[in-house]
Residue, then its C-alpha position, 0 to 999 in steps of 0.5 A: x360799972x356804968x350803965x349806958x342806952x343808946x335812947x335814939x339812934x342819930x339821924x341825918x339826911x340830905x333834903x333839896x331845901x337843907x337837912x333833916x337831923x338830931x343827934x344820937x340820945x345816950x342816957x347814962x346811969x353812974x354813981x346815982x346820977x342819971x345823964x342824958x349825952x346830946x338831947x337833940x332836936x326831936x322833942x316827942x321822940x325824947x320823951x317817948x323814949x324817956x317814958x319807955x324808960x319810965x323816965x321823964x326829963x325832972x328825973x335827969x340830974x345833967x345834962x352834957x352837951x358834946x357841942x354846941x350844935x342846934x341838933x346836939x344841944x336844942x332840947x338842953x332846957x327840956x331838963x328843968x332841973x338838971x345841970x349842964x355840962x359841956x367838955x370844962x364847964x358845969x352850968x347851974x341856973x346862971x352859975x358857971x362852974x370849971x372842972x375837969x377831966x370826969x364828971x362830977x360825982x361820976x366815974x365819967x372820964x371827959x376827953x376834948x375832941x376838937x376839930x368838928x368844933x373847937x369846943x368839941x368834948x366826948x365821953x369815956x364810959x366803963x361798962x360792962x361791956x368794956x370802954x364806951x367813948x360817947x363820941x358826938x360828931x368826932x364820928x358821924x355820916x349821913x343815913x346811907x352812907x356805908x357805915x366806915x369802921x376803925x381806921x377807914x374812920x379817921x380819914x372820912x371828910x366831916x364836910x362840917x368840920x372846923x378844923x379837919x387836921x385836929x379831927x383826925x387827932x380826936x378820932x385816933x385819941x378815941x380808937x385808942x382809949x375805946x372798946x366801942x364807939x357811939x357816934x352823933x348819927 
């Protein structure tokens, strides 16, 4: 089984100037690969929670980005030595190579979430404490807002969304397959 740890739990908060934000930071262990989900943007908060991990970013064999979004996807090249992936996509250096379904090596199911990005892809974990969809910002809320649960859920507006029909498909998708949802803040 899989071993799964939320390293930083997603912010985001609404400024008179913009946003302050990063994403939730799941570190993932399966089948000797150590995963990080989403790095984020909050480069001292990364590394100290790597260290809590005795982890620092050379011992992190991939990393997979849910979307494309700066506050998802800032601190991707933090991780010298590991590849990236995205939703269909394995990036090393400045080769690009297809795969589908479950991360390579691992026992990682990878399901397309469109809607709050087209290219939108979230994680399905086995864990021993059931099925963990790792699900970016399929699911997410600013701080403060009541935190919704299960169908309230696929009806909440993603004011960032691109296509908020398709989102409400990815939400369902995930409830279904899911014991637990990890969502991007």
């Amino acid at each position: 089984m899989a071993k799964l740890k939320v390293l930083i739990e997603g912010y985001a908060r609404e400024m008179p100037t913009g946003y302050v934000a990063s994403s939730t930071v799941i570190l993932i262990e399966d089948s000797g690969q150590k995963i990080i989900v989403d790095p984020g943007i909050n480069k001292k908060l990364l590394l100290e929670k790597l260290a809590e991990e005795k982890l620092s970013p050379n011992d992190i064999n991939m990393v997979f980005l849910t979307h494309y979004h700066i506050d998802h996807a800032f601190l991707a090249a933090l991780f010298e030595k590991a590849v990236v992936l995205d939703g269909d996509i394995i990036y090393e250096d400045d080769k690009e190579t297809n795969f589908s379904g479950v991360i390579p090596g691992t026992k990682i199911k990878v399901i397309m979430t469109p809607g709050h990005a087209h290219e939108h892809a979230s994680l399905l974990v086995n864990t021993n404490q059931g099925k963990v969809a790792v699900a970016g910002d399929v699911f997410w809320w600013d701080d403060g807002e009541q935190n919704l649960k299960d169908k309230d859920l696929v009806n909440y507006i993603d004011p960032y969304a691109q296509d908020m029909k398709t989102l409400k498909q990815s939400r369902k998708k995930l409830l279904k397959l899911a014991d637990w949802v990890i969502p991007g803040h």
